[in-house]
Biopython code that builds the backbone (N, CA, C, O; Angstrom):
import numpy as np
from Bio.PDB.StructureBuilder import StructureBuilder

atoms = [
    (1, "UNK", "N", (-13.548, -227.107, 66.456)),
    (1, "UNK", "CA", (-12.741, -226.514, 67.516)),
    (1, "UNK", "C", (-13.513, -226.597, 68.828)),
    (1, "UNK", "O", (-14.729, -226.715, 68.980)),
    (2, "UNK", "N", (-12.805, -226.532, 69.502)),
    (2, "UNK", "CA", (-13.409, -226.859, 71.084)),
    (2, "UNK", "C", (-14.111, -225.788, 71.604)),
    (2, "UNK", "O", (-14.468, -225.260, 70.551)),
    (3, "UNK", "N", (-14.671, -224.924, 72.704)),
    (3, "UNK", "CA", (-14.975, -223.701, 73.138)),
    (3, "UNK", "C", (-13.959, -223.106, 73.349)),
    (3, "UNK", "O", (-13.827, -221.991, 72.844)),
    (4, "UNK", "N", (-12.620, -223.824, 74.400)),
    (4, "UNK", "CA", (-11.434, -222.762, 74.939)),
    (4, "UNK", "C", (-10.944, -222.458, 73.457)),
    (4, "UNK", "O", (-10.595, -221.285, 73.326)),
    (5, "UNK", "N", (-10.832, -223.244, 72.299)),
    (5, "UNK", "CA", (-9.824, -223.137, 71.159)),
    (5, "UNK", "C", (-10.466, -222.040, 70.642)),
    (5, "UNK", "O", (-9.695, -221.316, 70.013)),
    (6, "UNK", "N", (-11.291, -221.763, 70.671)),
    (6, "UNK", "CA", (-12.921, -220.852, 70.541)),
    (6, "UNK", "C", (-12.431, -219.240, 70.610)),
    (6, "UNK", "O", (-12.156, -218.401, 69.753)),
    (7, "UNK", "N", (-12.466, -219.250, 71.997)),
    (7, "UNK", "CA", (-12.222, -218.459, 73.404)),
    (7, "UNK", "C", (-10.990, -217.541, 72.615)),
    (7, "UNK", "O", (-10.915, -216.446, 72.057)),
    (8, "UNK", "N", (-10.087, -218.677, 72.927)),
    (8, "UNK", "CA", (-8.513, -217.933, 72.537)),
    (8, "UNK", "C", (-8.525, -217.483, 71.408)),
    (8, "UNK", "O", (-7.945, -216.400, 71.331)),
    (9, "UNK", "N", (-9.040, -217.939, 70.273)),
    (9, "UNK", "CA", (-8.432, -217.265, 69.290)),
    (9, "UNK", "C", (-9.347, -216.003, 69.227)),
    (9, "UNK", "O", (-8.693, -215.076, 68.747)),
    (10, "UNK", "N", (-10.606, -215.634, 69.532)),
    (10, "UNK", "CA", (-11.251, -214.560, 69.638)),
    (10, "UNK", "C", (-10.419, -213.771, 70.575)),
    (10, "UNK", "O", (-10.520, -212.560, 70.375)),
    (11, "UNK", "N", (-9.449, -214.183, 71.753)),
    (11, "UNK", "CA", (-8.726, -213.152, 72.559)),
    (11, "UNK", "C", (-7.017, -212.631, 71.565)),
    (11, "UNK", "O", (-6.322, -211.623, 71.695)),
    (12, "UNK", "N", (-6.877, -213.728, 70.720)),
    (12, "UNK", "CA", (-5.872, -213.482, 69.397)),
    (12, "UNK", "C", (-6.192, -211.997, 68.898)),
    (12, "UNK", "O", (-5.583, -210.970, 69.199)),
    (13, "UNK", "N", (-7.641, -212.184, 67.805)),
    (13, "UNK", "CA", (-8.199, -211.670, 66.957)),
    (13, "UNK", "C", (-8.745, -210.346, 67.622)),
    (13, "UNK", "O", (-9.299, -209.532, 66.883)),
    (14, "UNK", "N", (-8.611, -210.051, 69.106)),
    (14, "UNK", "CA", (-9.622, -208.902, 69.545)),
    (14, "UNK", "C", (-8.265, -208.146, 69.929)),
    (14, "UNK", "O", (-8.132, -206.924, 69.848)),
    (15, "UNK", "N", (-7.096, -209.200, 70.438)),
    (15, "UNK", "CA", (-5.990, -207.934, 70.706)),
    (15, "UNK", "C", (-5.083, -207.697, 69.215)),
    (15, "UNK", "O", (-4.189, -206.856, 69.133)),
    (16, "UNK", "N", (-5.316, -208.207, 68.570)),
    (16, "UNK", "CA", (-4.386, -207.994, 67.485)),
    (16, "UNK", "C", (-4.980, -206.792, 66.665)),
    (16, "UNK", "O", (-4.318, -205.928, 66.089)),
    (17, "UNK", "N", (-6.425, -206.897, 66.718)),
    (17, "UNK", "CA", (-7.526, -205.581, 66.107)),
    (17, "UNK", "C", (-6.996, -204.192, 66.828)),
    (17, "UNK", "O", (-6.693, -203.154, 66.240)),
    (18, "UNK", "N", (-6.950, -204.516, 68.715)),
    (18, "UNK", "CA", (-6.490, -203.230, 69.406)),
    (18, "UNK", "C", (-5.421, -202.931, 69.311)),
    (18, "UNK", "O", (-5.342, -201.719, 69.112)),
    (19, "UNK", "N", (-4.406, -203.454, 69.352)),
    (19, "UNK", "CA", (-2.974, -203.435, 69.369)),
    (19, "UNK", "C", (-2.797, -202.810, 67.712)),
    (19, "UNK", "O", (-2.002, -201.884, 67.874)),
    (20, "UNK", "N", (-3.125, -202.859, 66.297)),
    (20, "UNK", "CA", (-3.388, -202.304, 65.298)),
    (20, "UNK", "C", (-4.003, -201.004, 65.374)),
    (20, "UNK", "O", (-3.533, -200.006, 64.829)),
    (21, "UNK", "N", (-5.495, -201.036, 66.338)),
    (21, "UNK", "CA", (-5.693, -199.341, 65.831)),
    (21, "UNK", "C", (-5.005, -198.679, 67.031)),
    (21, "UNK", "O", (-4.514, -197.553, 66.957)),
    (22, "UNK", "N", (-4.998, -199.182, 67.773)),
    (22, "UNK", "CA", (-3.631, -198.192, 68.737)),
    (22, "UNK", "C", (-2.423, -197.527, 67.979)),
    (22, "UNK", "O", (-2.224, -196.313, 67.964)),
    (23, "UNK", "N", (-1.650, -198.456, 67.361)),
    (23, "UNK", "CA", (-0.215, -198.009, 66.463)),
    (23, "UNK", "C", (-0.664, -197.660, 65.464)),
    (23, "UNK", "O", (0.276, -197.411, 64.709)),
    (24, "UNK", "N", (-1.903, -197.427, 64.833)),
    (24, "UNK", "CA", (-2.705, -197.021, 63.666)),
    (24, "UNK", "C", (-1.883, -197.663, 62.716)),
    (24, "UNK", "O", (-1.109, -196.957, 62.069)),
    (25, "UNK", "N", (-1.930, -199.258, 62.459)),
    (25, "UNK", "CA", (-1.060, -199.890, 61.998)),
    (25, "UNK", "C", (-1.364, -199.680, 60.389)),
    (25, "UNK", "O", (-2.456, -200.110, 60.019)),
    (26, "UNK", "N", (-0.333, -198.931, 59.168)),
    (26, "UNK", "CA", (-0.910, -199.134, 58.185)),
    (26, "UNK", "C", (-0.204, -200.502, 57.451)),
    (26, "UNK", "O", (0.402, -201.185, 58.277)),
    (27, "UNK", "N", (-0.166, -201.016, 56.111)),
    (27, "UNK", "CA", (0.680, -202.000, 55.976)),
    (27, "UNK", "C", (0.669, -203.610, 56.514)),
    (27, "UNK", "O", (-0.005, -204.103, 57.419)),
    (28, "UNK", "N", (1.677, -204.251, 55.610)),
    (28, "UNK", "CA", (1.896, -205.236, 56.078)),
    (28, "UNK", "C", (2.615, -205.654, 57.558)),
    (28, "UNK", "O", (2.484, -206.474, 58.467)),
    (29, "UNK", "N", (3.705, -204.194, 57.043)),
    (29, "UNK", "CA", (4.877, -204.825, 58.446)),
    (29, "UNK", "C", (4.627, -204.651, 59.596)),
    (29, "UNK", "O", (5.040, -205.354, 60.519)),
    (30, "UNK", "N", (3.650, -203.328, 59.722)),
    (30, "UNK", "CA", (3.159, -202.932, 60.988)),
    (30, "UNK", "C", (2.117, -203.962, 61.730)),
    (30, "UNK", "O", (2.128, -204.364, 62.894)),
    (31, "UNK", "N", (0.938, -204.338, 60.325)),
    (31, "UNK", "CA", (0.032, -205.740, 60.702)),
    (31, "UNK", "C", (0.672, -206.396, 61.519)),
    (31, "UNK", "O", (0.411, -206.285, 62.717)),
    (32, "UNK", "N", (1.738, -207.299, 61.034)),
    (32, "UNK", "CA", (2.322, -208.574, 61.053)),
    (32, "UNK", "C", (2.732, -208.525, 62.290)),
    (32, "UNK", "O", (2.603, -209.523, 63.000)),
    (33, "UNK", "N", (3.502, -206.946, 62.952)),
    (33, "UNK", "CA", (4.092, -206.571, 64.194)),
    (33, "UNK", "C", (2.442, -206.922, 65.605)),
    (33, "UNK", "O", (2.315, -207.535, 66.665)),
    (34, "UNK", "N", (1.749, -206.271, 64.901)),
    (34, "UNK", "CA", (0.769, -206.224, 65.974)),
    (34, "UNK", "C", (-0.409, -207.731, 66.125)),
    (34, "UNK", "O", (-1.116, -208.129, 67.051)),
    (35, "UNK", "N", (-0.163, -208.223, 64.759)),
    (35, "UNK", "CA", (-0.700, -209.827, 64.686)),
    (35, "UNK", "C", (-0.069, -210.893, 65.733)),
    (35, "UNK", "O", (-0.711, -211.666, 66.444)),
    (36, "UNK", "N", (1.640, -210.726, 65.646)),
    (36, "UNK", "CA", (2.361, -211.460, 66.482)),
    (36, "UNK", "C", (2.561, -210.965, 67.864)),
    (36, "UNK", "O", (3.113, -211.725, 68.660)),
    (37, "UNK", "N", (2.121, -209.598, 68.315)),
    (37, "UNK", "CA", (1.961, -209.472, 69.686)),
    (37, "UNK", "C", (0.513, -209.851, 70.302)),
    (37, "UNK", "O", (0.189, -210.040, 71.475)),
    (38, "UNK", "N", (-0.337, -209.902, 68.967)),
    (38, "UNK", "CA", (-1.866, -210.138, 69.375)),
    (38, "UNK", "C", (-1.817, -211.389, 69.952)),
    (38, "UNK", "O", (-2.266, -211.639, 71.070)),
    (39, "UNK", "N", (-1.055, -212.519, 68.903)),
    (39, "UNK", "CA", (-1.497, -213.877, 69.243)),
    (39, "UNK", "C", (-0.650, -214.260, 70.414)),
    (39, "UNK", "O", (-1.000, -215.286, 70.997)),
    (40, "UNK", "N", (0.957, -213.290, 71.106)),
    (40, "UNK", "CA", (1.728, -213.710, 72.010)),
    (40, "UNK", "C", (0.665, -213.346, 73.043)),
    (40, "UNK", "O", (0.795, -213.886, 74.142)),
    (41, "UNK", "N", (-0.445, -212.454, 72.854)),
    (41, "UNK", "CA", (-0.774, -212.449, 74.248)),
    (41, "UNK", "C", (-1.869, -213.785, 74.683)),
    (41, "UNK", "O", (-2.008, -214.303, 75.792)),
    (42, "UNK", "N", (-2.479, -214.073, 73.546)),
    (42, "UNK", "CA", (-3.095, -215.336, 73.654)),
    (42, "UNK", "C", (-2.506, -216.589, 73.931)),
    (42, "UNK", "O", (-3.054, -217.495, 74.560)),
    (43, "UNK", "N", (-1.494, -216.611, 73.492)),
    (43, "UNK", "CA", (-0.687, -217.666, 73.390)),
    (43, "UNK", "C", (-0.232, -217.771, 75.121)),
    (43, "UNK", "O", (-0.516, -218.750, 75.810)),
    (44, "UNK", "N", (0.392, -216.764, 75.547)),
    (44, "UNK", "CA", (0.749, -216.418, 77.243)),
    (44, "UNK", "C", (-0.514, -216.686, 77.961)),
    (44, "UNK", "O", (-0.330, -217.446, 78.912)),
    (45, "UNK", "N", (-1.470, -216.389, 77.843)),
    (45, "UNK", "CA", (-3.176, -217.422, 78.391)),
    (45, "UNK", "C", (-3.239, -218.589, 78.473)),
    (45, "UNK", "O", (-3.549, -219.195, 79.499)),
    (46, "UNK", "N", (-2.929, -219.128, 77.312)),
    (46, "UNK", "CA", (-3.612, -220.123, 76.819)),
    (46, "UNK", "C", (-2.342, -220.939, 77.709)),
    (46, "UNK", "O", (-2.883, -222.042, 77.777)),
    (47, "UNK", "N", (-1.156, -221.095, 78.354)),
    (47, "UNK", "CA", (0.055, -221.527, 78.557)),
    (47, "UNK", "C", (-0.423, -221.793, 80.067)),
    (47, "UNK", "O", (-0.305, -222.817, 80.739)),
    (48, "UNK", "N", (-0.959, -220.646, 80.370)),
    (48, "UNK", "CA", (-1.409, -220.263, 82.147)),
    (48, "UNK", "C", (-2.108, -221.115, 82.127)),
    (48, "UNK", "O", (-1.820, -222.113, 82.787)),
    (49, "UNK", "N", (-3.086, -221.081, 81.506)),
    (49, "UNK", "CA", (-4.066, -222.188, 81.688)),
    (49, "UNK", "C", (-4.222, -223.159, 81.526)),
    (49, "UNK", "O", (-5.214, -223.740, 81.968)),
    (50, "UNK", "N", (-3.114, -223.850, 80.679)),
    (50, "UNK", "CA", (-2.814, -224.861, 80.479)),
    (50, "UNK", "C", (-1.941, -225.740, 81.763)),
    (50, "UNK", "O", (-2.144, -226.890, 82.151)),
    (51, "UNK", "N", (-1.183, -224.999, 82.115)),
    (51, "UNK", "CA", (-0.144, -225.396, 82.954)),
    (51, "UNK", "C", (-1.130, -224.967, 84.565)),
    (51, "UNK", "O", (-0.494, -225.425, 85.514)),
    (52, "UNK", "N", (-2.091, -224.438, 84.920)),
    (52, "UNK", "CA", (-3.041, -224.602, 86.192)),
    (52, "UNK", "C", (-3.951, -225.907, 86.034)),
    (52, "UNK", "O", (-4.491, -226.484, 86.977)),
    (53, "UNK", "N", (-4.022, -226.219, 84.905)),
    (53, "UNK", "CA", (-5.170, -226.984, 84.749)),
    (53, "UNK", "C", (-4.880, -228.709, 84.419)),
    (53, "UNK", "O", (-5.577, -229.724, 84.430)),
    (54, "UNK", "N", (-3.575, -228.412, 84.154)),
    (54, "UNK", "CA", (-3.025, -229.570, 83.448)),
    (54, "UNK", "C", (-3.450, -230.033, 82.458)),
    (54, "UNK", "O", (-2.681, -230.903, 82.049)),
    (55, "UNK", "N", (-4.206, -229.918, 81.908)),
    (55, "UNK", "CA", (-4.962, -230.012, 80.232)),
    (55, "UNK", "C", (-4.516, -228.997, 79.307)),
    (55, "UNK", "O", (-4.100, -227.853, 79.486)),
    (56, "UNK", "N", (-4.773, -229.944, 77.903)),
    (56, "UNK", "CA", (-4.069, -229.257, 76.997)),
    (56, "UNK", "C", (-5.628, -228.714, 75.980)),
    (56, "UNK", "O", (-6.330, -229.558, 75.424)),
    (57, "UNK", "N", (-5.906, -227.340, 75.916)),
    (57, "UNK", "CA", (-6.496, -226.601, 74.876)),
    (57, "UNK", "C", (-6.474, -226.763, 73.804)),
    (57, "UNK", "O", (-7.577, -226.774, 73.256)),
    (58, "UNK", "N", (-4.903, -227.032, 72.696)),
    (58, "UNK", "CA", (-5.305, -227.247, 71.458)),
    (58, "UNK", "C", (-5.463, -228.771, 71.223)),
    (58, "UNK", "O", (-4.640, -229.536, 71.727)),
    (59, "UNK", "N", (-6.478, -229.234, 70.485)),
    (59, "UNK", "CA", (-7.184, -230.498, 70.131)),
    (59, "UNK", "C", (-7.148, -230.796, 68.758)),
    (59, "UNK", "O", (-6.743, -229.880, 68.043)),
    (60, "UNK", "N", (-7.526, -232.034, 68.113)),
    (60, "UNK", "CA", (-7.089, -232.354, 67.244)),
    (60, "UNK", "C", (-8.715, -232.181, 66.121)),
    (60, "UNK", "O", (-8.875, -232.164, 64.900)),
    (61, "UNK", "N", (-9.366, -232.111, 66.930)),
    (61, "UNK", "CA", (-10.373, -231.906, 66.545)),
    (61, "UNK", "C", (-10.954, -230.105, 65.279)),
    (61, "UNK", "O", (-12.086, -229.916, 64.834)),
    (62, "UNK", "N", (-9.981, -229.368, 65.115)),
    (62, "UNK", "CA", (-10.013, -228.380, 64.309)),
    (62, "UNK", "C", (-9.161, -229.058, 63.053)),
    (62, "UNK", "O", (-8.919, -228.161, 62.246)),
    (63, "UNK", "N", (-8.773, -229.976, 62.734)),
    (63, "UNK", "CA", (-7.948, -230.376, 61.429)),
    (63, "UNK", "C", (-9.053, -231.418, 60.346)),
    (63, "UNK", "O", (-9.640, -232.496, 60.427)),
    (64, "UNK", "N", (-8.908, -230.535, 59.555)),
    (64, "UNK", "CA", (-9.785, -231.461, 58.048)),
    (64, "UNK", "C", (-8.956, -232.811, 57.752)),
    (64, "UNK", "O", (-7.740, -232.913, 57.918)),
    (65, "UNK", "N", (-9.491, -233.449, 57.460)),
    (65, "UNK", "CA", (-8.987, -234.901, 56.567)),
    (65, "UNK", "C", (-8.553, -234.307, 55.215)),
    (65, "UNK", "O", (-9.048, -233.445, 54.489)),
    (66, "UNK", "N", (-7.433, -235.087, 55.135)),
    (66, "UNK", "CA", (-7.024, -234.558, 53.611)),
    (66, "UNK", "C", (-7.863, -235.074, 52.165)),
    (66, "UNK", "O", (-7.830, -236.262, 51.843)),
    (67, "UNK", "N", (-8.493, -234.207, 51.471)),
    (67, "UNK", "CA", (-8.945, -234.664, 50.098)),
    (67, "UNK", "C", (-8.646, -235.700, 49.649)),
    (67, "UNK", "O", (-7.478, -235.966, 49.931)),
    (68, "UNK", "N", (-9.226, -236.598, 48.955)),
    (68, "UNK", "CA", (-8.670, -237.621, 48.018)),
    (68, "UNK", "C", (-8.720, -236.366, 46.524)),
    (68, "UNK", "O", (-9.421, -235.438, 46.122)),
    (69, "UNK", "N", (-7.604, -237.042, 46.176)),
    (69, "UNK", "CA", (-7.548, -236.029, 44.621)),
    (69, "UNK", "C", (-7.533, -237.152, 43.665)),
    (69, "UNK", "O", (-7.294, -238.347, 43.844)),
    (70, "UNK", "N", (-8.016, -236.117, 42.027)),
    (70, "UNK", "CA", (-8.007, -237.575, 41.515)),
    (70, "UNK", "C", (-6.163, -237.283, 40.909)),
    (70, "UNK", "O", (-5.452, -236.286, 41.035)),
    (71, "UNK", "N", (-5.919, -238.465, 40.334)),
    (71, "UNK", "CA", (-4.549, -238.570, 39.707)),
    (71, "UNK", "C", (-4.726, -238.196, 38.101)),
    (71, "UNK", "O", (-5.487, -238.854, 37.391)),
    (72, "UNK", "N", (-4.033, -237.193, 37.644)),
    (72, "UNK", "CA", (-4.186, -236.855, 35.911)),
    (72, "UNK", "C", (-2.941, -237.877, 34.933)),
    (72, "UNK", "O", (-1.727, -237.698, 35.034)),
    (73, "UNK", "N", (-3.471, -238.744, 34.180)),
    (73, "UNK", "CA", (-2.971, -239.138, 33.180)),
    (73, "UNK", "C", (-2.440, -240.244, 34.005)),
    (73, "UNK", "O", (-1.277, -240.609, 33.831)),
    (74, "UNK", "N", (-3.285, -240.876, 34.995)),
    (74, "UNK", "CA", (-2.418, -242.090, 35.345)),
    (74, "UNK", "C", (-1.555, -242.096, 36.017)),
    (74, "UNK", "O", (-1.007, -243.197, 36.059)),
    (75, "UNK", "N", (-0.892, -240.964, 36.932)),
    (75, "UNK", "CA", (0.159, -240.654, 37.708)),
    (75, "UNK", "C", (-0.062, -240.642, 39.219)),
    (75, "UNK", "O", (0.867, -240.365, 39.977)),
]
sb = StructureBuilder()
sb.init_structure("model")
sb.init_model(0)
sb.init_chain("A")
sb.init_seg("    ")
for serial, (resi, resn, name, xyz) in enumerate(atoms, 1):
    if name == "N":
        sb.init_residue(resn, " ", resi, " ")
    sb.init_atom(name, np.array(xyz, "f"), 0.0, 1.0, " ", f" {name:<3s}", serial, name[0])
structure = sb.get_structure()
């Protein structure tokens, strides 16, 4: 991952933590509520800055190569 790809998702992961113990989120549904406002606020950054800068933040460079697997029984 790059530094900004870096950056953002630590600004994901730090508001989604606050935004949780604020609503003292217990649960899944409450998580999930404050996960998807965590990452909208990153996501609304990452857009700004994208669109001042004209460069694009996410890179291709965070994706694994897919495994070779082996094949069972010849298939």
């Amino acid at each position: 991952m790059s530094e900004a790809e870096l950056i953002f998702t630590a600004l994901a992961e730090l508001s989604t933590r606050q935004i949780a113990e604020s609503i003292q989120a217990t649960g899944l549904p409450e998580n999930e509520t404050a996960g998807k406002k965590g990452g909208g606020i990153a996501k609304k950054a990452r857009l700004e800055l994208e669109g001042k800068t004209g460069k694009k933040i996410v890179s291709g460079e965070n994706f694994l190569p897919p495994k070779n697997t082996k094949k069972l029984n010849g298939k």
